[in-house]
C-alpha positions as CSV (number, residue, x, y, z in Angstrom):
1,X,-14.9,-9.2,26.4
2,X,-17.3,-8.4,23.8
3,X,-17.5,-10.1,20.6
4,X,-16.1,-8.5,17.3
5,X,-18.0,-7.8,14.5
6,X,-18.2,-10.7,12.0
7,X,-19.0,-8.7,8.7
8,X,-19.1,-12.4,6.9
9,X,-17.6,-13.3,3.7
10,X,-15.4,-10.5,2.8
11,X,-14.6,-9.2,6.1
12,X,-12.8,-11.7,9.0
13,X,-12.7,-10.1,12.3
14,X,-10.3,-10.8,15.0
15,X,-9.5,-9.2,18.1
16,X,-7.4,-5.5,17.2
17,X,-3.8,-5.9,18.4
18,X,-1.2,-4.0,17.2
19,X,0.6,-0.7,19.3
20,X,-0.3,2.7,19.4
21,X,3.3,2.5,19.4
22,X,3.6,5.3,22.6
23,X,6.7,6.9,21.1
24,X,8.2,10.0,21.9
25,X,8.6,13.0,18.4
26,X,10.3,15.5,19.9
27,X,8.8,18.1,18.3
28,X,8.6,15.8,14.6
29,X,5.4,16.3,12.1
30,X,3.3,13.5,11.4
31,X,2.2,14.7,7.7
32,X,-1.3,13.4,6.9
33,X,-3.4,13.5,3.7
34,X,-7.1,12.3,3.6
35,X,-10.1,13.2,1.6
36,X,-12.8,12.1,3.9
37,X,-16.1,14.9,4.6
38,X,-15.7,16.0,8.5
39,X,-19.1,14.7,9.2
40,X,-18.5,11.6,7.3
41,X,-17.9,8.5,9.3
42,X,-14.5,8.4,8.0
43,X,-13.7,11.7,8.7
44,X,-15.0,11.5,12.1
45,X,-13.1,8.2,13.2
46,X,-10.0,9.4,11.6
47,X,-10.6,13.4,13.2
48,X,-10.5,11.3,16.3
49,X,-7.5,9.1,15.4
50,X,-5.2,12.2,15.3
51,X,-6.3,13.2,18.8
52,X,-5.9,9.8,20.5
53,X,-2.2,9.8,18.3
54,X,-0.9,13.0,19.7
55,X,-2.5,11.8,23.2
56,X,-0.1,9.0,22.9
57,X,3.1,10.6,21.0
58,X,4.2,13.4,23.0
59,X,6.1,16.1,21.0
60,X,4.3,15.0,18.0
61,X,2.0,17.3,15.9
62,X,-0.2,15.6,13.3
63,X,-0.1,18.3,10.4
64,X,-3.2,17.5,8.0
65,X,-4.0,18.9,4.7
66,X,-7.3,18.4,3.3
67,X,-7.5,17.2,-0.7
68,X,-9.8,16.5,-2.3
69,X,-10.4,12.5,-4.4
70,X,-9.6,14.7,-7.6
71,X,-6.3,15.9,-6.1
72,X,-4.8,13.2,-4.9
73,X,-5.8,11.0,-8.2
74,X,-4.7,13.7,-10.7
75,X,-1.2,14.9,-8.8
76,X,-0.2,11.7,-6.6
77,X,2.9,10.2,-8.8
78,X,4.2,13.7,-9.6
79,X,3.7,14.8,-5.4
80,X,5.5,11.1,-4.5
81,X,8.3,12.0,-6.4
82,X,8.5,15.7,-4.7
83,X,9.8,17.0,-1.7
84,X,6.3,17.7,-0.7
85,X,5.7,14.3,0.4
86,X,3.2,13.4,3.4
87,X,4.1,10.9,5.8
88,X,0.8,8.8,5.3
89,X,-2.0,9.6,2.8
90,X,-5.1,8.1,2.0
91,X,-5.3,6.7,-1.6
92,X,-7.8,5.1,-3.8
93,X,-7.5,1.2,-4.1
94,X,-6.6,-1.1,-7.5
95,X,-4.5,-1.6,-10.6
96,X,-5.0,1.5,-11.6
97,X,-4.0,3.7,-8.2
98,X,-2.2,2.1,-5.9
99,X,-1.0,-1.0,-7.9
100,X,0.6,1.2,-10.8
101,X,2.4,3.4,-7.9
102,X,3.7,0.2,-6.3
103,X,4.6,-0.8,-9.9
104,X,6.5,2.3,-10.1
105,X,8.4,2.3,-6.5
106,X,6.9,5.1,-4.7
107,X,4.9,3.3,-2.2
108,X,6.9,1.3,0.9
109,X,6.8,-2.0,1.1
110,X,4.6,-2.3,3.9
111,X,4.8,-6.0,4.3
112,X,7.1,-6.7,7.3
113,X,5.1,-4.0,9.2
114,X,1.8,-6.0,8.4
115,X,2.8,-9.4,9.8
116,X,4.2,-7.3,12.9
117,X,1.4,-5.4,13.7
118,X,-1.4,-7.9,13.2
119,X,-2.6,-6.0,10.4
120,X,-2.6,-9.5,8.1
121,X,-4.6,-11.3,10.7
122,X,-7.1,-9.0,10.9
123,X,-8.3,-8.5,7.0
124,X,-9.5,-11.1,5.2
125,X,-8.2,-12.6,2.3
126,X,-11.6,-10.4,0.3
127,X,-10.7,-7.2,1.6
128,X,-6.5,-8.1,1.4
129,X,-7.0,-8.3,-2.3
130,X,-6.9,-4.6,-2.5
131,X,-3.8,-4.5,-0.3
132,X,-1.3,-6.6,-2.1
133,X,0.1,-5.7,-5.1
134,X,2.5,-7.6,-7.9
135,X,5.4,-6.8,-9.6
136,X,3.0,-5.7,-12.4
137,X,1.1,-3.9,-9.8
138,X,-1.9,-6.1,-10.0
139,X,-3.9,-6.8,-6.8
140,X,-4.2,-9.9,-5.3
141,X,-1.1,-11.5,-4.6
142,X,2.7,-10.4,-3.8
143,X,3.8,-7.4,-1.8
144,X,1.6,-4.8,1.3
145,X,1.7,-1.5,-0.2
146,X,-2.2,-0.4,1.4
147,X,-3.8,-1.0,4.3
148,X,-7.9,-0.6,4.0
149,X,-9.3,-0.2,7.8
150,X,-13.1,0.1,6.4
151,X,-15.0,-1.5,3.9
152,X,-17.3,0.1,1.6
153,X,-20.6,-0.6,-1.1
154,X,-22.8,0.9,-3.1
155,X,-26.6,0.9,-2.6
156,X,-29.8,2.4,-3.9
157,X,-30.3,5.8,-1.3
158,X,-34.0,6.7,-1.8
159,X,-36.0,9.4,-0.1
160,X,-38.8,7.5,1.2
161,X,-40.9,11.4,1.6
162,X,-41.0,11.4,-2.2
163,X,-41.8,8.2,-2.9
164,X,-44.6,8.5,0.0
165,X,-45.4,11.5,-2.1
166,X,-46.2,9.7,-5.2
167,X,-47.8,6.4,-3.5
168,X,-44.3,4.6,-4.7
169,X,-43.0,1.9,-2.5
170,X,-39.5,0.5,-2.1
171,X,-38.7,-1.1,-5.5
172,X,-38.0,-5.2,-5.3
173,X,-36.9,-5.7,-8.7
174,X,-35.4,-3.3,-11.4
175,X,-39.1,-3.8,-13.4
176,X,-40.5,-2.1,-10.3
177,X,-37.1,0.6,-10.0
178,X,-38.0,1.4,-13.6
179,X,-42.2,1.9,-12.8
180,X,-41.1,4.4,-10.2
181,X,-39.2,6.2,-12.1
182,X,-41.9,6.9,-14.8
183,X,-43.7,8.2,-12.0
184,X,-41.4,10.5,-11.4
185,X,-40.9,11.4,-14.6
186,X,-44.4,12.1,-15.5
187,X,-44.2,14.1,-12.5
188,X,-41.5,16.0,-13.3
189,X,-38.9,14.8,-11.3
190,X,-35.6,13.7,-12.6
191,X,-35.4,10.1,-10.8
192,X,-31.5,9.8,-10.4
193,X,-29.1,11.9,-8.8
194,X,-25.9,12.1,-11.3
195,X,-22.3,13.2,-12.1
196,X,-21.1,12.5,-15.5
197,X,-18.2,14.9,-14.7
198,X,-17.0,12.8,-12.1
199,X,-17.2,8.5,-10.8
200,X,-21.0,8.0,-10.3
201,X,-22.1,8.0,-13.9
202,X,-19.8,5.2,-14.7
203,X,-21.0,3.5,-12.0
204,X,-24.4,3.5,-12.5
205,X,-23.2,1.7,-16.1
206,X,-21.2,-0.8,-13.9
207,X,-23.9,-1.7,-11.9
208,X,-26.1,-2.4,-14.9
209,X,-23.6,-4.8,-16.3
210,X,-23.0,-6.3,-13.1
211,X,-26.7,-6.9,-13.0
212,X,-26.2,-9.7,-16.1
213,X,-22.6,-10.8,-14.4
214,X,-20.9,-13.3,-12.5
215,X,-18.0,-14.0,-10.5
216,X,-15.7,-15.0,-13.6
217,X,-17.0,-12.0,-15.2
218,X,-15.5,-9.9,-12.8
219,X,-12.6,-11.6,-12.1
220,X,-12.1,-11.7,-16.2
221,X,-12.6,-8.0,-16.1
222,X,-10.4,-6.7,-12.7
223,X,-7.9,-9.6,-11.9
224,X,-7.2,-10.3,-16.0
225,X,-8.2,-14.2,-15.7
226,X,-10.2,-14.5,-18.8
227,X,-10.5,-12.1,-22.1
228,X,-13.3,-8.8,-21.4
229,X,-15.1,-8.3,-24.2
230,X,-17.1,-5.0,-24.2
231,X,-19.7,-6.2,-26.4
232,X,-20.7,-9.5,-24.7
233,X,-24.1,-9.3,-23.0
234,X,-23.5,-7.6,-19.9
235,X,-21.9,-4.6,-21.3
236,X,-24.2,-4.3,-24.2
237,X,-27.0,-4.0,-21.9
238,X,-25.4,-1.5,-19.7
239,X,-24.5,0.8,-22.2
240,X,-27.4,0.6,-24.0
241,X,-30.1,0.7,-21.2
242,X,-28.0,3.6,-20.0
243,X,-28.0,5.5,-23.0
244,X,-31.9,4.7,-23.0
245,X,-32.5,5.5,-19.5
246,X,-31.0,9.1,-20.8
247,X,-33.7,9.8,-23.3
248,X,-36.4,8.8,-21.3
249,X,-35.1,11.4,-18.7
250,X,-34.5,8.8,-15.5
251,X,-30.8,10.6,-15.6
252,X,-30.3,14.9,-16.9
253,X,-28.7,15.4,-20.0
254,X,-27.4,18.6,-17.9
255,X,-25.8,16.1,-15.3
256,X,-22.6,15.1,-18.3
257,X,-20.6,17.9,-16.5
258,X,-22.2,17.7,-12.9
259,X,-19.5,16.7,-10.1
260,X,-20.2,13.8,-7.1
261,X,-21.0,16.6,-4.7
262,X,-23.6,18.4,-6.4
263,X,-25.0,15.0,-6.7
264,X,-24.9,14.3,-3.2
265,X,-26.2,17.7,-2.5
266,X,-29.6,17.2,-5.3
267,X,-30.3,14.3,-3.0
268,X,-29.6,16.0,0.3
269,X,-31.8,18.9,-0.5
270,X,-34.2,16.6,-1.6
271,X,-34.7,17.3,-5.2
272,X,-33.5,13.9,-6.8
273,X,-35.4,11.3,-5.0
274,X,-32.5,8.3,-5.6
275,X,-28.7,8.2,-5.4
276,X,-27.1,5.1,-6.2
277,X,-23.7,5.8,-4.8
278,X,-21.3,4.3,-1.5
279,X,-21.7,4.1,1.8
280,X,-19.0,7.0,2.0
281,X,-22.3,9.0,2.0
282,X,-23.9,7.1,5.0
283,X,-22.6,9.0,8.1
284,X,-23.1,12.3,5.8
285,X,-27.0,11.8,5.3
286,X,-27.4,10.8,8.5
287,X,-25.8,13.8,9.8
288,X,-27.5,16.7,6.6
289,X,-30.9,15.0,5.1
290,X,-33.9,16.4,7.2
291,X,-36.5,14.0,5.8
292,X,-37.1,10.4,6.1
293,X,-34.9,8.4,3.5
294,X,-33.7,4.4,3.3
295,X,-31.1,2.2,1.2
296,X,-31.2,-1.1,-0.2
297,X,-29.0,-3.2,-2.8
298,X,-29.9,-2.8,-6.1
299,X,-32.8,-5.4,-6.7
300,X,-32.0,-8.1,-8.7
301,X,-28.4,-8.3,-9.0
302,X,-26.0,-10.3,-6.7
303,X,-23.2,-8.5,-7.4
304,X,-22.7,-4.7,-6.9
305,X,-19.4,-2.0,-6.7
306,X,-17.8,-2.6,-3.1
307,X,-14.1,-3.9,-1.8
308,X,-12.1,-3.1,1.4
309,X,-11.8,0.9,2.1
310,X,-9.6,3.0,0.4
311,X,-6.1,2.5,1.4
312,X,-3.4,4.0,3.8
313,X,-0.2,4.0,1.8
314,X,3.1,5.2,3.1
315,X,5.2,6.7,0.4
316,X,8.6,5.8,-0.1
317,X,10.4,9.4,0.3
318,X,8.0,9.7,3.5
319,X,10.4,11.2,6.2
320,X,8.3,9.4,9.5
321,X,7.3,5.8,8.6
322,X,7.4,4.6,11.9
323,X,4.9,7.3,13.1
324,X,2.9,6.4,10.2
325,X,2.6,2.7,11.2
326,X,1.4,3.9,14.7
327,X,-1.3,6.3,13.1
328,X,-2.2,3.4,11.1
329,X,-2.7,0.7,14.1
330,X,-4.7,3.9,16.0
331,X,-7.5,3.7,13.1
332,X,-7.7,0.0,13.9
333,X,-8.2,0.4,17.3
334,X,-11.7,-0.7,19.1
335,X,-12.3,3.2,20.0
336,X,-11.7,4.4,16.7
337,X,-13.1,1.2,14.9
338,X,-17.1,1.4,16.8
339,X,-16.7,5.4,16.5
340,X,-16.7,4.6,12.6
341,X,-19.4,1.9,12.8
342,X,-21.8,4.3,15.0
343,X,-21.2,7.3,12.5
344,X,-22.0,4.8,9.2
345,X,-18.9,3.7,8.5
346,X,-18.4,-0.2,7.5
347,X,-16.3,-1.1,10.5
348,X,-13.6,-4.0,10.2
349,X,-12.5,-4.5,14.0
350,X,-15.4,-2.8,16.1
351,X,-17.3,-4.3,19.3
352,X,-21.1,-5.7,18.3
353,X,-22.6,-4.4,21.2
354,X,-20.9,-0.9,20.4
355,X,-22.6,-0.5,17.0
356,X,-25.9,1.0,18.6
357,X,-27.6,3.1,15.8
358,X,-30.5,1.4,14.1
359,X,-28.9,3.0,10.5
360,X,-25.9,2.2,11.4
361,X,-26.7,-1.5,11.8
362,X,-28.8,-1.5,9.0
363,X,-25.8,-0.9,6.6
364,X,-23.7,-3.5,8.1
365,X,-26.3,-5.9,7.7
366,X,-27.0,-5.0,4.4
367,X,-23.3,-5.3,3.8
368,X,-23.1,-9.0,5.4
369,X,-26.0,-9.6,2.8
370,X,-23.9,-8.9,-0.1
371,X,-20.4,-10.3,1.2
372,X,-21.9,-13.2,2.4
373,X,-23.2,-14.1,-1.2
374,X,-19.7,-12.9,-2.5
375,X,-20.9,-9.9,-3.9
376,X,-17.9,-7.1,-4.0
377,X,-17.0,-6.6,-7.4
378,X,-14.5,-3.7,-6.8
379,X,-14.9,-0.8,-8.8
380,X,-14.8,0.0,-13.1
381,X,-12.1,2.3,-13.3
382,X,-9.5,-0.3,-11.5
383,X,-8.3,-2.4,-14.3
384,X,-5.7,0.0,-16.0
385,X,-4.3,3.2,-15.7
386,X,-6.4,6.3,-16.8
387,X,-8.7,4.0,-17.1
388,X,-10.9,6.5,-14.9
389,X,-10.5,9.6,-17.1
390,X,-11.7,7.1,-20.2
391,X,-14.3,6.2,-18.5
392,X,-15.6,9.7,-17.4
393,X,-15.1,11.1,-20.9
394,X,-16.9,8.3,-22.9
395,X,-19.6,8.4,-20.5
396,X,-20.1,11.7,-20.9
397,X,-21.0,11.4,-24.4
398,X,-23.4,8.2,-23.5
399,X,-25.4,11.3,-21.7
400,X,-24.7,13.9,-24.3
401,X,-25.8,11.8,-27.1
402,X,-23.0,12.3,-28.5
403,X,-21.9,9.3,-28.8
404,X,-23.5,5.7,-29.4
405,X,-23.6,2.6,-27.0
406,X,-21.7,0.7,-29.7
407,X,-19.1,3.3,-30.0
408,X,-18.8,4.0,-26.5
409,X,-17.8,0.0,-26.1
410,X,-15.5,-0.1,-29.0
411,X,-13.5,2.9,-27.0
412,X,-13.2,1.3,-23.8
413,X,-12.3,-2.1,-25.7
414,X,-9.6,0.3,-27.5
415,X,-8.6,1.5,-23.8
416,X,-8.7,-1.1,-21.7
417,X,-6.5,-3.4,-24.2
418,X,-4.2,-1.0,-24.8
419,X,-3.8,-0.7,-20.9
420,X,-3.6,-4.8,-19.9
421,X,0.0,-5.6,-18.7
422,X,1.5,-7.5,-21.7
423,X,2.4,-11.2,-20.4
């Protein structure tokens, strides 16, 4: 029997139990929402989760509609409460998501089915934090309302053609990300690939704050165990090397209304030589970018944005639970599970000697780096409800100009207070 994948720290591996369950529909639906790319690893392992489900449910049909992230975050509490309902839908992960519709009673309790299936044995408690939710709906402790069956983290992409190009090599601290981005600059290149309209601007800020962080910071900040102060050191800095990092043309003006995908797409075409972004991307620029292009963790920093994949959640009006559950144990199988890691996907139950492709166990390396040092620090918009639409807007005005760093802190302080569950 081959070993399992240890990814250490965050991630404890055992062996993958749980059923494929093997029952019989009779001509039922399986409804399935996701909003993974085809050719990313995601959508890959899960494309090939639906075959090996109706391989082993005769009579059952898996119907899947694509959305996209937008969708689901923008109409998720008002489709939970319609008769429009999927069976099992991929959702985004903290307070904010998953923990406020848990709060509000449209997710199932999917605790007994955990414990049954093995699915508690196999996450850690790191990557469980996302999973379990309170009566407040704050992660961390009380009730299963997700399970994550991948993990994710963001990195520095880089096309290494470019920086070839330009006699640039692989930055090792943030003094020598900033020299290669003059370069670029003088050069007239826009450095960093960005979407003020959409998550990656804000997380570019996060990052920088993380970079003068530390554990309590975070846990301050995401888990409410300390007071978050948006002009202590950390934040100041982010904001204000952001907004400075603006005007010395590292990141567009143009990019304040730019989406994630035209992002991703400047980098795939190579135009914008660096993307900091997830590993969501991996499989995809393995699969689209033509030239030669690497990752690393941004230099300097022990922390970065990362937690257990997005989560499964079953809703509560979903009319096939138990065919759920058996879609859900499919996705942790071994098959599924090394599919994912060999696309670029961060498996949590795959083989080690299945894992063949050199990229593929680059990322997983990288991602036992940062783990192993404790490094997930989940994600900026988790804290509070609409706390991602606050953070998109204000941003946007960091890039516009529109808007200074001190002001831009004093409206997420205004935001994030008003959003803090009341004790």
């Amino acid at each position: 029997m081959a070993s399992a994948v240890i990814l250490t720290g965050s991630l404890l591996l055992t062996s993958c139990g749980g059923s494929d369950g093997g029952s019989s529909g009779d001509g039922k639906t399986l409804k399935l929402w996701h909003y993974e790319a085809p050719n990313s690893a995601m959508g890959a392992a899960w494309n090939e989760a639906i075959k090996e489900f109706e391989a082993s449910h005769p009579g059952v049909k898996v119907k899947y509609e694509e959305k996209s992230f937008e969708q689901i975050q923008k109409t998720a509490q008002m489709v939970l409460n319609s008769s429009d309902t999927p069976d099992l839908m991929e959702y985004n992960k903290g307070n904010a998501t998953a923990g406020l519709l848990s709060k509000q009673g449209l997710l199932t309790d999917l605790s007994t089915e955990a414990a049954k299936r093995g699915w508690d044995k196999k996450l850690s408690a790191g990557v469980a934090t996302t999973s379990r939710y309170d009566a407040q709906g704050v992660m961390g402790s009380g009730k299963w309302y997700g399970v994550p069956n991948y993990a994710e983290y963001t990195m520095v992409f880089y096309n290494k053609d470019l920086f070839a190009k330009y006699k640039l090599a692989e930055p090792k601290s943030v003094d020598e990300l900033t020299a290669a981005m003059d370069v670029f600059v003088k050069n007239k290149v826009t450095p960093l690939a960005n979407a003020g309209a959409e998550y990656l601007a804000q997380q570019y800020l996060y990052q920088l704050a993380l970079s003068q962080a530390d554990r309590s910071w975070v846990d301050s900040y995401e888990l409410y165990k300390g007071k978050t102060d948006f002009h202590d050191q950390a934040w100041t800095y982010a904001a204000t090397t952001f907004a400075d990092w603006v005007k010395k043309g590292y990141i567009a003006k143009t990019s304040s209304g730019t989406k994630a995908e035209e992002a991703g797409v400047s980098f795939i075409q190579g135009k914008a030589p660096i993307l900091f972004s997830g590993s969501w991307w991996y499989g995809r620029f393995q699969d689209e970018v033509k030239f030669d292009w690497g990752s690393f963790l941004w230099p300097g920093s022990n922390l970065t944005l990362g937690s257990g994949g997005n989560l499964w959640v079953v809703p509560k009006n979903a009319k096939n639970k138990e065919l759920a559950y058996d879609f859900i144990d499919i996705t942790m199988s071994k098959k599924i599970q090394n599919l994912l890691g060999n696309k670029g996907g961060v498996p949590v139950a795959a083989d080690a000697s299945a894992v063949t492709d050199p990229k593929s166990q680059q990322l997983i390396t990288n991602f036992n780096t940062l783990s192993g040092r404790d490094g997930l620090a989940f994600y900026p918009d988790w804290p509070v409800p609409g706390f991602y639409d606050v953070l998109v807007s204000e941003t946007q005005k960091l890039i516009t100009g529109s808007a200074t760093p001190d002001a831009y802190l004093d409206a997420l302080q205004k935001a994030y207070d008003n959003g803090v569950p009341k004790k």
